[in-house]
Phi, psi and omega in degrees: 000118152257183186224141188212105193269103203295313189326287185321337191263326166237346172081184173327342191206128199234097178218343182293093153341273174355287197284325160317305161312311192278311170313298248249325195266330189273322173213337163298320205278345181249000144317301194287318175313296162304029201019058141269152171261160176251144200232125183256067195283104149305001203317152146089344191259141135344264171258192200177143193244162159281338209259342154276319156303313153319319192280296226281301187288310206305300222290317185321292179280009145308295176314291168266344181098153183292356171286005199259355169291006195247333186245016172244135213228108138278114200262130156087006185279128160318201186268330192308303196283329153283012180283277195285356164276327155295355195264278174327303162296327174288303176323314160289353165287321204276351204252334171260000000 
C-alpha cells in the first residue's frame, strides 16, 4: 500500500487538472500496475473541485474497471471534499 499526501502537491484547495493528471500517471497508476493499493491522504485540503477529482480517478476505472475504486482509499477528507468524491465516483459509475 501506498499514501500519496496530496496537501504538498496541491495546497489547500485541490483544483489543478494537471497536477491530478501527474499524480494519477505518476504514481497512482504504477502503484496499481504493481498491485498495490492506494491511499489518497486529504490531509490539510480544504476543497476540491469536481473536475480534479475526474482528472485524478475517472481514466483508472476506464483503464481498470470499476473494481480499481475498491483499491483506492480516501484519507483525512471533510464533508466537503467527501461530497465531490462521491459525486464524482457516483457519476463514473453510472456512466460506464
Amino acid at each position: 500500500m501506498i499514501t500519496i499526501k496530496l496537501l504538498p502537491l496541491v495546497g489547500s484547495f485541490a483544483e489543478n487538472k494537471d497536477i491530478a493528471k501527474d499524480v494519477r500517471l505518476k504514481q497512482v497508476v504504477p502503484a496499481l500496475d504493481g498491485k498495490k493499493e492506494v491511499v489518497l491522504d486529504f490531509e490539510g485540503i480544504d476543497g476540491a473541485t469536481q473536475s480534479f477529482i475526474h482528472a485524478l480517478i475517472s481514466d483508472l476505472v476506464r483503464k481498470y474497471d470499476n473494481g480499481v475504486l475498491d483499491k483506492i482509499y480516501f484519507k483525512n477528507c471533510n464533508k466537503t471534499v467527501q461530497k465531490i468524491i462521491n459525486i464524482v465516483v457516483d457519476y463514473i459509475q453510472e456512466a460506464g
